[in-house]
LUMLOGU-60440 format. One record per residue (C-alpha): y negated, x, z; residue in three letters. Coordinates in steps of 0.1 Angstrom, whole numbers, padded with zeros to 4 digits, always signed. Example, Ala and Ser with C-alpha at 12.3 -4.5 7.8 and 13.67 -1.06 7.14 Angstrom:
<sites>
+0045+0123+0078ALA+0011+0137+0071SER
</sites>
This chain:
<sites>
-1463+1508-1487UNK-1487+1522-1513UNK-1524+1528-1505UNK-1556+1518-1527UNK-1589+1533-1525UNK-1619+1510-1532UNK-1653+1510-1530UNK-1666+1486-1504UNK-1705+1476-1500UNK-1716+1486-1467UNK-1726+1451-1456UNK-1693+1438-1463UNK-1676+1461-1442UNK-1701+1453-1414UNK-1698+1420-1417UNK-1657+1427-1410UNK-1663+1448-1384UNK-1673+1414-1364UNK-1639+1404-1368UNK-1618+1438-1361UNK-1603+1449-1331UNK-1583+1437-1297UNK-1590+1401-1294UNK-1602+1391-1326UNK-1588+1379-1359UNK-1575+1408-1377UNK-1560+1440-1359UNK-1575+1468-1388UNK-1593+1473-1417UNK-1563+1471-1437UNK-1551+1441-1419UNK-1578+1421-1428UNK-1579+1434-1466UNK-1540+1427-1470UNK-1550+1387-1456UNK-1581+1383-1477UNK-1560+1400-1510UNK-1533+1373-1499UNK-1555+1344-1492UNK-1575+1348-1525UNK-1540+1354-1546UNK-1527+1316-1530UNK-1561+1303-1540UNK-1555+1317-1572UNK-1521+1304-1579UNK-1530+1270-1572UNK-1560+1269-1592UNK-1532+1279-1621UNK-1509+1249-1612UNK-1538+1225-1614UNK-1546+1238-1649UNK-1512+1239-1660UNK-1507+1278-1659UNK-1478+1285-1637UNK-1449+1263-1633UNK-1447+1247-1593UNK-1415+1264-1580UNK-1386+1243-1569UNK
</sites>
C-alpha cells in the first residue's frame, strides 16, 4: 500500500486522538485517515450523480 505524507493541523489531530485506540472508533491514525478519505470520496461521488457528472452504475 503506498504511504502519503501530509501536513496535519495540530488541533485536528487532537481532536482524533479522542477517537483512537482499543475501544474506540478507529484502531490508528491511518485507520481513521483511510475512512475519512473514503467517506468524503462517497460524498463526493454522489454529489456528482445529483449533478449529472458520473453515470449511476448498474
Amino acid at each position: 500500500m503506498p504511504k502519503v505524507c501530509v501536513e496535519v493541523p495540530q488541533h485536528i489531530l487532537d481532536d482524533l486522538g479522542k477517537h483512537i485506540g482499543d475501544d474506540k472508533k478507529f484502531l490508528s491514525l491511518s485507520d481513521a485517515v483511510r475512512t475519512a478519505c473514503r467517506k468524503m470520496l462517497d460524498m463526493l461521488d454522489e454529489i456528482d450523480k445529483r449533478q449529472g457528472r458520473m453515470e449511476e452504475k448498474i
